[in-house]
C-alpha positions as CSV (number, residue, x, y, z in Angstrom):
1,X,0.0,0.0,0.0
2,X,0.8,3.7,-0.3
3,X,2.3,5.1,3.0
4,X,1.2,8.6,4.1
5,X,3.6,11.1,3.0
6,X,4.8,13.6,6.0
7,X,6.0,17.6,5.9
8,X,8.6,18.3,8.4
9,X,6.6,19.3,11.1
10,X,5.3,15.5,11.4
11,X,9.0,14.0,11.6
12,X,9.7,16.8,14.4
13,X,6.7,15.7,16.1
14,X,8.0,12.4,16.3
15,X,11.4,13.4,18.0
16,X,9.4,15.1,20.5
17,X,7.5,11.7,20.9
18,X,11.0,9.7,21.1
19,X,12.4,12.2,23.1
20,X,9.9,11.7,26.3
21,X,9.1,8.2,25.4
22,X,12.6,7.6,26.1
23,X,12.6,9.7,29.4
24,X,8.9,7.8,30.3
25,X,10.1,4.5,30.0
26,X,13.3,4.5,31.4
27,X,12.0,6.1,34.5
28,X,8.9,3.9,35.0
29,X,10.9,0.5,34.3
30,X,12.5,1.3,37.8
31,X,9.1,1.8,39.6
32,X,9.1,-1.1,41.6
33,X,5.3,-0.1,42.7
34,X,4.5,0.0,38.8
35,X,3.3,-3.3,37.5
36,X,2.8,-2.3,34.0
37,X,3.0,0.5,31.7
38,X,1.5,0.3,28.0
39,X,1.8,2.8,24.9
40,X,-1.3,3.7,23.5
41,X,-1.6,4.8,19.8
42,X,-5.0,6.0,18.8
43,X,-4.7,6.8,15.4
44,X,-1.5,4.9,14.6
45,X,-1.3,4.3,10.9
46,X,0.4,2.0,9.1
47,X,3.6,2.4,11.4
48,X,5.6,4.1,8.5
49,X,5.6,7.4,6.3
50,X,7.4,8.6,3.7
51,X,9.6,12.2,4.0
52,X,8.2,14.6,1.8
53,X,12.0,16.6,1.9
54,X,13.9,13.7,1.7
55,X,11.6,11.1,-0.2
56,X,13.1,8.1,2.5
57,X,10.9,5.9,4.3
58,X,10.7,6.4,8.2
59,X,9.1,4.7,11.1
60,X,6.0,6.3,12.8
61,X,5.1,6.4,16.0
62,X,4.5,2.4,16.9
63,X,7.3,1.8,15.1
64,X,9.1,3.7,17.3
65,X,7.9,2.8,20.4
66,X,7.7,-0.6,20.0
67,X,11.5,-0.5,20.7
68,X,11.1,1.3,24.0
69,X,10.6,-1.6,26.7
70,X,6.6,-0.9,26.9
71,X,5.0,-3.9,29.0
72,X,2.3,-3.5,25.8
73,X,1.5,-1.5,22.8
74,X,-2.4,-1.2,22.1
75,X,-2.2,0.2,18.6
76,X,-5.5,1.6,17.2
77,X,-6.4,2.5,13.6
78,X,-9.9,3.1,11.4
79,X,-8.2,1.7,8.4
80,X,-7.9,-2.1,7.9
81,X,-4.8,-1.8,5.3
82,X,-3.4,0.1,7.7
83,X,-3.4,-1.9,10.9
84,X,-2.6,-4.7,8.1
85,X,0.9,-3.3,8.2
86,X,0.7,-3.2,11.8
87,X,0.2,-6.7,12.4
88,X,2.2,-7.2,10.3
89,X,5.5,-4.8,12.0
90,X,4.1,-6.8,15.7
91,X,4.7,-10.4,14.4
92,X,6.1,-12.8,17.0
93,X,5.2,-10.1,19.5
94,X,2.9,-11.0,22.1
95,X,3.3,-7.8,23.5
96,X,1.1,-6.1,20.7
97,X,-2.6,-5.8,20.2
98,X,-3.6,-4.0,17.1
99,X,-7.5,-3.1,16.4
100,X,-9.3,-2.3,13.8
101,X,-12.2,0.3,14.5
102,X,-13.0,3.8,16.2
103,X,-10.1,5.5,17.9
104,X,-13.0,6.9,20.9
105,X,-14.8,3.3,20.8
106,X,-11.7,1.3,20.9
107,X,-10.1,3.1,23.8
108,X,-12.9,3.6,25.8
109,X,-14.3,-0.2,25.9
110,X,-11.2,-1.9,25.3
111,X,-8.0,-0.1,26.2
112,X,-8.5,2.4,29.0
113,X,-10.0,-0.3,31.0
114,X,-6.2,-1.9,31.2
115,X,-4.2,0.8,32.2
116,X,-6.5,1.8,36.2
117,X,-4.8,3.7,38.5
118,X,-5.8,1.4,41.1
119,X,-4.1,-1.9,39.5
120,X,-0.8,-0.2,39.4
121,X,-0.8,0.3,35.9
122,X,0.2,3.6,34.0
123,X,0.1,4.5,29.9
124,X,1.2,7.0,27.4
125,X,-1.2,7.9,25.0
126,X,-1.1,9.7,21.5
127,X,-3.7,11.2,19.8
128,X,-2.4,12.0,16.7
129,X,-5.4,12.3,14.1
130,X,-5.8,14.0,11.0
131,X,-9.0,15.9,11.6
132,X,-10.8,16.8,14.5
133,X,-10.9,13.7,16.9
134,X,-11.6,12.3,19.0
135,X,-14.1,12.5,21.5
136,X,-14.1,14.7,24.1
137,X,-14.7,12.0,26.4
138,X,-11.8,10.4,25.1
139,X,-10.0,12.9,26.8
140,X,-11.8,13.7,30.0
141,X,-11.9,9.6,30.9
142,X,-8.1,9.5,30.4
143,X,-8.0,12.7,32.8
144,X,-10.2,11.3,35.3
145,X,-8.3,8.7,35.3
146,X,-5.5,9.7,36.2
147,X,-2.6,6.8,35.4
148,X,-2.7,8.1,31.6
149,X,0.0,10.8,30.2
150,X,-1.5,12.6,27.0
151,X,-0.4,14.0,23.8
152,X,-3.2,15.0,21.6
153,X,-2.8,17.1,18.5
154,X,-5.5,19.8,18.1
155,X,-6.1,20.0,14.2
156,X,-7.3,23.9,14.0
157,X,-6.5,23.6,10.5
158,X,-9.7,21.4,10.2
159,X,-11.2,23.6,12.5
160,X,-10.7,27.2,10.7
161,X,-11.4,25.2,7.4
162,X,-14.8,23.4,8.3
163,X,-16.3,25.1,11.3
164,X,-14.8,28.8,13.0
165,X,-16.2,31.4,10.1
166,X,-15.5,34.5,10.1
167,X,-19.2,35.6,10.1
168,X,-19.7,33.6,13.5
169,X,-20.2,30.5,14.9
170,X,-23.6,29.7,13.4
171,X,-21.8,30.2,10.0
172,X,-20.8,26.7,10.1
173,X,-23.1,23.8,9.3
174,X,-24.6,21.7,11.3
175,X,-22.7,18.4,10.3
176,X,-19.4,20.7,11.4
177,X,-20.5,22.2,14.3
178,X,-21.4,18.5,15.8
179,X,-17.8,17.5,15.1
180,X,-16.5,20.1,16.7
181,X,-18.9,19.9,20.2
182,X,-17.4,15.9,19.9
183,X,-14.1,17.1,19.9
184,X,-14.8,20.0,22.6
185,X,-17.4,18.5,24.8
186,X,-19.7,20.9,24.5
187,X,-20.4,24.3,22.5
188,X,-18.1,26.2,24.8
189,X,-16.0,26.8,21.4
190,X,-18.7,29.2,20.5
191,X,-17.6,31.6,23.5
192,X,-14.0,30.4,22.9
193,X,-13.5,31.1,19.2
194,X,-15.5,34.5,19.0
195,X,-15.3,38.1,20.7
196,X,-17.6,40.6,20.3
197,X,-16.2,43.9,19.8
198,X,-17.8,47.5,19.9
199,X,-17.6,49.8,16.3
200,X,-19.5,52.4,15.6
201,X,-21.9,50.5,14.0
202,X,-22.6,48.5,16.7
203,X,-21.2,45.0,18.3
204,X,-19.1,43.2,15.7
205,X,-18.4,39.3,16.3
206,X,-14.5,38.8,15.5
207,X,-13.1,35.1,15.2
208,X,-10.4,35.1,18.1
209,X,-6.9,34.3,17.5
210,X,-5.7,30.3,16.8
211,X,-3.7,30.8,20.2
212,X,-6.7,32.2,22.3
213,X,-8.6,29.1,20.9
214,X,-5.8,27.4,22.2
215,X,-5.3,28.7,25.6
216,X,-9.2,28.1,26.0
217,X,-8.2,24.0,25.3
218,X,-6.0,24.1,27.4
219,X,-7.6,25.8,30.4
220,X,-10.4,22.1,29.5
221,X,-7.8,19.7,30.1
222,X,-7.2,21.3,33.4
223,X,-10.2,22.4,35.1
224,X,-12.7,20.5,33.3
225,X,-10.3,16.9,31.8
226,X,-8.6,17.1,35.2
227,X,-5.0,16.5,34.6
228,X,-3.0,18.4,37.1
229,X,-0.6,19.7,34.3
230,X,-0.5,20.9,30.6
231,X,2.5,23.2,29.7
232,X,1.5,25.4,26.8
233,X,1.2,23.5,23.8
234,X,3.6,23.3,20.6
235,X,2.3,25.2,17.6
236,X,3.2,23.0,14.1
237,X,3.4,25.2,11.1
238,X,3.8,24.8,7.4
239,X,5.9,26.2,5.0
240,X,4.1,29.0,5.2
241,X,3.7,29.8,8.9
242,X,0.0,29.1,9.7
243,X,-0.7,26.9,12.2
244,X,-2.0,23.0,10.8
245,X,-2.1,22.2,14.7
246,X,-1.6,22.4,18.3
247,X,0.8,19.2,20.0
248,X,-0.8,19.4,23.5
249,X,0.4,17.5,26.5
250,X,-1.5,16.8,29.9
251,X,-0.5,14.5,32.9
252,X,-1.3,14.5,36.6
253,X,2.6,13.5,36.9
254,X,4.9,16.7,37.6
255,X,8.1,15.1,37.2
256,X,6.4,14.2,32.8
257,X,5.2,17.4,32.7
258,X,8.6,19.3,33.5
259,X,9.9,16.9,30.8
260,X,7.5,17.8,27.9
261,X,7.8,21.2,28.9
262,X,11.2,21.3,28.2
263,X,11.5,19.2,25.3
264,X,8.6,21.5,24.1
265,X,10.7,24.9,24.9
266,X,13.6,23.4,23.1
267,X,11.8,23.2,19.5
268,X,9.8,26.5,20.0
269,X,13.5,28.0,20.6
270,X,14.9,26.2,17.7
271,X,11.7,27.2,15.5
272,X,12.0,23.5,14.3
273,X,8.1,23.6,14.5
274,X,7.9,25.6,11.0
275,X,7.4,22.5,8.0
């Protein structure tokens, strides 16, 4: 099959990933209290993309962290070629369980339910998807939670594309404005995404900035998710500096979140973020 081809902001992404995977692992293999700790890839692909700068193949995200001493890798895609190739990369392993189906389904009835506080179990999850997904609740269970570690890519690209108009939020169609409730929880985005701003003419409703939308997110993972932490996120740009998406990350861990902050400081110093 084809393999996704990936800008540069992808393949930084994923040092950011191998950076604190390799930081996560290393420190929870010498928790003696810890029983288990599993990677969790909701929207994992076919485990391989292909450079758009350099043309070369290069491992994704399972790939990658199926050489990082996880107890077990639950790796998740909608796309049956896809998690083809997966099986396929996990053979002889019987410390891989690929499915086939919903990302928000699959974690919520089959994976989440491994990885409880309470057993003495602990996960790092990405949600890495191409549009807006996935569920809210998605989020807010792994928050409640609390023995999950996030990374979830915000997609505003989708978002300023499909649903955030500039005439307003009921600009958008239905169809889009459900997708992005699902994604948000609610309709909070409405208040989130617009200001209302005197003229002369009377109130105008501007769209906010991609960074207030942002800062609104984040505020959910904390008072309404739950997590503890959730340093300000990474913007990923293109070639021509707009924003495709947000790389958040929430924990209730302090020690994980002074990590990702600083690995996240380091590219937004380096401006390695711009494709």
């Amino acid at each position: 099959m084809n393999l996704d081809e990936v800008g540069h902001w992808t393949e930084v992404k994923l040092s950011i990933l191998d950076e604190y995977t390799t930081a996560y692992s290393s420190i929870l293999s010498k928790q003696g209290n810890i029983r288990h700790f599993a990677y969790i890839d909701g929207f994992a692909g076919s485990g391989y993309h292909v450079s758009r700068s350099s043309g070369a193949v290069i491992e994704g995200s399972p790939a990658r962290a199926l050489k990082h001493g996880f107890s077990h890798c639950h790796l998740v895609d909608l796309d049956g070629q896809k998690t083809e190739m997966l099986r396929g990369l996990a053979e002889g392993r019987d410390d891989v369980t690929v499915y086939t189906g919903d990302c928000s389904e699959v974690l919520l009835g089959q994976v989440f339910p491994q990885c409880r506080y309470e057993d003495y179990r602990r996960a790092l999850c990405l949600l890495d998807p191409y549009d807006l997904n996935p569920r809210w609740e998605v989020v807010q269970t792994a928050g409640q939670m609390r023995s999950i570690e996030l990374f979830v890519n915000f997609m505003i690209m989708d978002a300023n594309m499909n649903v955030l108009r500039r005439k307003g939020p009921d600009a958008a169609t239905q169809r889009q404005a459900d997708r992005m409730n699902a994604f948000w929880g609610d309709s909070s985005w409405r208040e989130a995404a617009y200001r209302t701003t005197p003229t002369l003419f009377g109130d105008a409703t501007e769209k906010s900035f991609n960074a207030e939308i942002a800062t609104a997110y984040r505020k959910r993972l904390l008072s309404v998710a739950g997590f503890k932490y959730s340093p300000e996120p990474l913007a990923m740009l293109n070639t021509k500096g707009a924003v495709i998406y947000y790389l958040f990350f929430a924990s209730h861990n302090a020690t994980g979140a002074k990590i990702a902050k600083s690995i996240f400081e380091k590219y937004r110093k380096k401006g390695e973020s711009c494709g």
